[in-house]
Residue, then its C-alpha position, 0 to 999 in steps of 0.5 A: x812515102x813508105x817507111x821501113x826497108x825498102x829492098x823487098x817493097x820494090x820487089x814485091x811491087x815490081x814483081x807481084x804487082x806488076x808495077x813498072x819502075x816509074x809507078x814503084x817509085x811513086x811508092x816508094x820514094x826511090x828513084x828509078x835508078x833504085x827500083x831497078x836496082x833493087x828489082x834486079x834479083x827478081x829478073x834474074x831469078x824471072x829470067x833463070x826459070x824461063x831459061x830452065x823451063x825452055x832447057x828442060x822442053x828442048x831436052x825432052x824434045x830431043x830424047x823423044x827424037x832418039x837422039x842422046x843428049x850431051x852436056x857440055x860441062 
């Protein structure tokens, strides 16, 4: 079992390594429950760029189209 704070070794294994929660907590001594916890910031910010990268080729898409792009705020 690994030692010391645990948060970024589950991260860094989960996210880098491309470990699933299973083999993280093998690792890490945590239980699922707690790789996924701690993991839950690296989705989000997986997910948030995803998201911008789509946004950011959808608007292009459409300005090339000549069509103006509203916001809604």
């Amino acid at each position: 079992m690994l030692t010391g704070n645990l948060k970024p070794s589950s991260r860094h294994w989960k996210d880098r390594a491309g470990c699933d929660t299973k083999q993280v907590g093998a690792i890490t001594g945590q239980s699922g429950n707690m790789v996924d916890y701690y993991a839950r910031e690296i989705d989000q910010e997986r997910l948030a760029k995803v998201a911008m990268d789509k946004y950011a080729e959808w608007t292009k898409t459409e300005q090339k189209s000549g069509e103006v792009v509203k916001y809604a705020v």
